[in-house]
Every structure is written in C-alpha cells, then in structure tokens.
N, C-alpha and C positions, 0 to 999 in steps of 0.2 A: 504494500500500500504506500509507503516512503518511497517509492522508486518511481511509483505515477505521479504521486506529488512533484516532486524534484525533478521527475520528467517534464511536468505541466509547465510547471513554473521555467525553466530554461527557456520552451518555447513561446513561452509568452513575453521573455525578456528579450528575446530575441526579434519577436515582431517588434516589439517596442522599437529596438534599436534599427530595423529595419525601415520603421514606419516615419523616424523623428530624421533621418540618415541620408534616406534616396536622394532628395532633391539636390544635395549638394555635390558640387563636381570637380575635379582638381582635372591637370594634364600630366601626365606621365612618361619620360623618354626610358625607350627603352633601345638601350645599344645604338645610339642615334635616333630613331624610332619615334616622332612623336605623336602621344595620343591625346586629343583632349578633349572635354568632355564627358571624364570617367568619371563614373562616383564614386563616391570615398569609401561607402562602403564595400563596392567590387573589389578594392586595392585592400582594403584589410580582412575580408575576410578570403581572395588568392593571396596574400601572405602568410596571414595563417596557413593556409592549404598546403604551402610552399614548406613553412616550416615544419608540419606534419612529417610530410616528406622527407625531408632533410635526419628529421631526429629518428625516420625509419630506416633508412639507411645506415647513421651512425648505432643503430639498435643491434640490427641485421651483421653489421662487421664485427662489434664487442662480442654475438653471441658466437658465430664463428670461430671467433678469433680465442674465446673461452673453450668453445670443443676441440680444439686444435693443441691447447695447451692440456687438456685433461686428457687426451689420447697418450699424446707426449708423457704424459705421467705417469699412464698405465701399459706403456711398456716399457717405461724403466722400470717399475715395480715386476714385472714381469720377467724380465732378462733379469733383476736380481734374484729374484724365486730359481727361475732355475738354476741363475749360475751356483747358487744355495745347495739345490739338488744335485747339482753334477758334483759339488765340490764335497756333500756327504757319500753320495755313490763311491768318488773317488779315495778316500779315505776308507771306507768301509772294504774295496777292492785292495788297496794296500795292509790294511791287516791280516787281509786271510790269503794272501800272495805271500809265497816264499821268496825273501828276500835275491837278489841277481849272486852274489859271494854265495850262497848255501849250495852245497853240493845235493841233489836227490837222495831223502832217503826214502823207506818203507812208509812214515807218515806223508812225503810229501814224492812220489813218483812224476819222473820227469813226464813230463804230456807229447803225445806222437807230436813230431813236425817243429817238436821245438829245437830242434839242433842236429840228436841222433838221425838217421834214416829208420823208418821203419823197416821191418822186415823183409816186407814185401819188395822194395825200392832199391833200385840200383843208382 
C-alpha cells in the first residue's frame, strides 16, 4: 500500500513539474549544432537519461571487473589446494620409498625394470 502511495505521489510531482516547466525554452549547441527552442524540461530530464546511462555502464565495468578478480582468486586458492595435495602425496611417497643408497632386501625387493633385466630380456 506505501508503494502506491509513493508511487502516486512521484507522479503527481512530476506532472506538477511538467505542467509549471513546458513553456519555457532555452537553445542548446550541440558539437557546433545549434538548437533553439528547446524546453528546459526536455534538456533535464535527456540529462538525467544520459546520466542513467553513464552510471550503467560505470555499474556494468565495477561488476565485471569484481568477477574477474574473484575468478582470479579462486584459482589461486585452487592451485594452492592442490599444490597442498601433491606436496602431501609426495611426502607420503617418500616415506614408504626405499631410500636410492639402500641396497634391496627381503623387506624391500628390487621392482622389475628398475635396473636389473628381467629374466625374460636380453
């Protein structure tokens, strides 16, 4: 019900300003361009219009310009994650790897292909 009010009311200020407004007229150059005979209210309410505009565009770049940085952000958190993951992989791999100096024993048999030839291979 505030919202039809408030609605009302706008439109009515705005015939007001419409109604007390028209008759008056100014001349306007535009880029050399001269117009005259315009009324004053046409020239401020295409400024307004104009400004609309303008503040959509500067809306439209900030919001971009904010997913661009938060993309950015979530794949450096990303590449840290895993570099996280590789680097406990790799550590977990190094513990249960027999060190390179250790000779093979019964615990730890050398693996085909690592050095020796297998049997089978000339």
């Amino acid at each position: 019900m505030a919202r039809i009010i408030v609605s009302a009311t706008l439109i009515v200020l705005l015939a007001v300003l419409v109604a007390f407004n028209i008759r008056y007229t100014t001349s306007v150059s535009i880029y050399g361009a001269e117009l005259t005979g315009v009324p004053v209210l046409v020239v401020a309410l295409l400024s307004f219009a104009l400004g609309v505009v303008y503040s959509l565009f500067l809306y439209i770049g900030r919001y971009l310009g904010r997913a661009r940085r938060k993309g950015v952000e979530d794949r450096h958190r990303q590449i840290a994650r895993r570099e996280a993951e590789v680097s406990e992989k790799e550590s977990v791999l190094a513990e249960g790897a027999p060190s390179a100096q250790e000779a093979p024993t019964a615990d730890h048999p050398q693996r085909e292909g690592a050095g020796a030839p297998s049997p089978g291979t000339k």
